[in-house]
N, C-alpha and C positions, 0 to 999 in steps of 0.2 A: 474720723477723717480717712478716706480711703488710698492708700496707697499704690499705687500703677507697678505691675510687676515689670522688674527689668527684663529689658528685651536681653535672648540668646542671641551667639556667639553667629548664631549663621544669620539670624535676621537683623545684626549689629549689619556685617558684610552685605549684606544686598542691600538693603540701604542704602552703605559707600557707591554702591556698582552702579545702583537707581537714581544716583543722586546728581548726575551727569547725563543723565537722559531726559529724554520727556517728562514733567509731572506725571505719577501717578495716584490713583486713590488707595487709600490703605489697604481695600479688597482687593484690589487690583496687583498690588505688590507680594499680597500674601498668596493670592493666585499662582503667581508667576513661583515664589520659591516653593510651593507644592508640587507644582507639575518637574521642575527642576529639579529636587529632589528623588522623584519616584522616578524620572527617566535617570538619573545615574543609578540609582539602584537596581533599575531593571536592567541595566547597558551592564554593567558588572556582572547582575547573576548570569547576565545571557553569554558574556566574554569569558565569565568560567566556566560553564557548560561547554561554550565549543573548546575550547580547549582540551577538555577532558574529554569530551568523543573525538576531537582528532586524534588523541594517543591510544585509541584503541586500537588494538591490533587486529587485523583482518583474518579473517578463516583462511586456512590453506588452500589454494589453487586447485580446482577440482574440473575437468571436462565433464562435458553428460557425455553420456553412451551414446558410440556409433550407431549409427550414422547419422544421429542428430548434433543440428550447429546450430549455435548460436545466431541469432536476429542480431544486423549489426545497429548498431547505436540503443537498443535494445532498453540499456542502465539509464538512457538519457531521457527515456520516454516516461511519460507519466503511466501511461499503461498501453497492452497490445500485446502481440508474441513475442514470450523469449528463447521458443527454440522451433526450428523447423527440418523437416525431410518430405524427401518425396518417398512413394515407397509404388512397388509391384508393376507390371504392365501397363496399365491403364493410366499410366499417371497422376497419383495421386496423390494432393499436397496436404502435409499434417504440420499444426502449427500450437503451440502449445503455450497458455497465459499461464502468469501463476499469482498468486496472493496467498496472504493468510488467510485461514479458515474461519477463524475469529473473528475478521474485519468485512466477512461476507455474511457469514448466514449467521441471525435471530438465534439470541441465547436457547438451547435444546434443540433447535433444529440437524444439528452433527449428530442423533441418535440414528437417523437414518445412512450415514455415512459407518456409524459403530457395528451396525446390523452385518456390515457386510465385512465385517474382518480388519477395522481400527476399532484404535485404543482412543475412549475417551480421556476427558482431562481437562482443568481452567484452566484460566486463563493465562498461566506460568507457562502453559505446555502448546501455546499458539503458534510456536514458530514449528513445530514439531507435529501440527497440522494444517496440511498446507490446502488450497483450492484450484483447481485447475479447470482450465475452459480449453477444450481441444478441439478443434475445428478440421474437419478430413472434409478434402472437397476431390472434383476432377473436373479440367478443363472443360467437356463439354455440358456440365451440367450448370440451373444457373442456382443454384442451392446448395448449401452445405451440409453435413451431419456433424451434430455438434452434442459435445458431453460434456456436463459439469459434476466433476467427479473430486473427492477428496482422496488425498496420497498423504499415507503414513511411512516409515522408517519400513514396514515387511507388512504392508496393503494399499491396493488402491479401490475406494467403494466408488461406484458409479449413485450418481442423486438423480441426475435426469439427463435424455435423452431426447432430441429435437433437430426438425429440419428447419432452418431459417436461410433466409436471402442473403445470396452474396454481400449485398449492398445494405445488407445491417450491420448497425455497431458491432464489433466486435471486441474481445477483452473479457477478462475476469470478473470487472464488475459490471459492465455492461449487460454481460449473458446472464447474470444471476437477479437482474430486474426483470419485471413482468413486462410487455408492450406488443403491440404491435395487433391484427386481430388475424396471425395464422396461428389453427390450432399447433399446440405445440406437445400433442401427445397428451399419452396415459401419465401420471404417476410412477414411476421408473417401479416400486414396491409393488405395485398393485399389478404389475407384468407376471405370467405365467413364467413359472421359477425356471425353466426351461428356457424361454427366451432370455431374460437376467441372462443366464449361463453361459449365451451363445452371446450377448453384448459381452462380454468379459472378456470373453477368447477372441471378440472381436479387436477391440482395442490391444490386447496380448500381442496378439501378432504384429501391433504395427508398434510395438516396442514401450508400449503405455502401460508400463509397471512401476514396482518398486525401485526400480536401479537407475530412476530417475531423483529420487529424494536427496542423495547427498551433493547433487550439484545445485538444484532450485533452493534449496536450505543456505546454500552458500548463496549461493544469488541474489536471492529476496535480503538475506541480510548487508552484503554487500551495496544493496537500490536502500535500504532501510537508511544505514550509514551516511551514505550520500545525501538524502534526501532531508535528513537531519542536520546534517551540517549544515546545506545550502539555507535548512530553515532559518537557524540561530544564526546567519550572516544577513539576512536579507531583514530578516523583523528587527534585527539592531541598525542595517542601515535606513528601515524606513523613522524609528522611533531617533536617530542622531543625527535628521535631515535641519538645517533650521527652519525654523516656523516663517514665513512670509508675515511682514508685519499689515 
């Protein structure tokens, strides 16, 4: 004769709770305590997580180098510039995105950013290689010149170099997508080593070095932070909304 295993202690209780409601079907009831279950367990691990990234402590307070400032609302943005100047006679406006390096270019792809005086390294060492879109324009023209270049801790390698239209996307991860049908140049390597040389000292001059890394490092981590927290609040209030019956 087969004996019916006694029901647990939690589907004792849902039961009591079902038993005041609408009929349900047995599937129906065991449904409901699955889904119920994994959403507190999910609402828990997610409440202890934020938790424990808000008690991180934030990196020291660092300005970038004069005479670059900061883009105001900048942290609030999902992406665009974080730092801008104007610089020399002609009026020229330089604006500067940043990302990890990691989170833009295809695994081995930063060999060409190594070639030019960074330090490779996995994926441990991604905040510690950074990506940058710079964009130098001047009021009368309707184009920009634009570099997508990687900054290390003591290097910045240039990867590519291109004119594109005011009125293209702009951004770190935008520039490092393919689109649009204007050429957009040679292969930055494939450039006569003399040219290279004189793009280097071009951006040099307009302050696009190293002594930009320990602000954008603070930075990116500081947008990281934020953008982490806002995660684990917003996927626990979508998953503790009630269900519309």
């Amino acid at each position: 004769m087969l004996r019916r295993a006694a029901p647990s202690a939690a589907t004792a209780l849902l039961r009591r709770a079902l038993s005041s409601s609408r009929p349900r079907s047995p599937a129906a009831a065991t449904a409901v305590a699955s889904s119920s279950a994994v959403n507190s367990i999910l609402l828990r691990s997610l409440k202890e997580h934020y938790l424990e990234v808000s008690k991180m402590t934030p990196p020291p307070k660092i300005s970038p180098p004069k005479p670059y400032t900061i883009v105001k609302g900048a942290l609030d943005q999902p992406s665009g510039p974080v730092l801008h100047r104007g610089y020399g006679e002609t009026g020229e406006e330089i604006s500067i995105s940043v990302a990890r390096l990691a989170n833009i270019m295809p695994p081995g792809a930063d060999s060409d950013f190594d070639s030019d005086g960074g330090s490779g390294g996995g994926a441990s060492e991604s905040i510690s290689q950074l990506f940058l879109h710079v964009d130098i324009s001047r009021p009368e023209s309707s184009k920009s010149l634009q570099f997508l270049c990687g900054l290390y801790p003591d290097a910045v390698g240039i990867h590519s170099v291109c004119l594109r239209s005011k009125t293209a996307a702009s951004g770190a991860v935008a520039a490092a997508t393919k689109g649009g049908g204007e050429y957009q140049g040679r292969i930055f390597q494939e450039l006569d080593e003399k040219v290279r040389d004189a793009f280097h000292l071009y951006i040099e001059a307009r302050g696009i070095n190293e002594k930009l890394f320990p602000f954008l490092q603070a930075w990116l981590y500081v947008k990281d932070h934020r953008n982490l927290v806002r995660w684990f609040k917003s996927v626990g209030t979508v998953i503790s909304e009630p269900k519309s019956e």
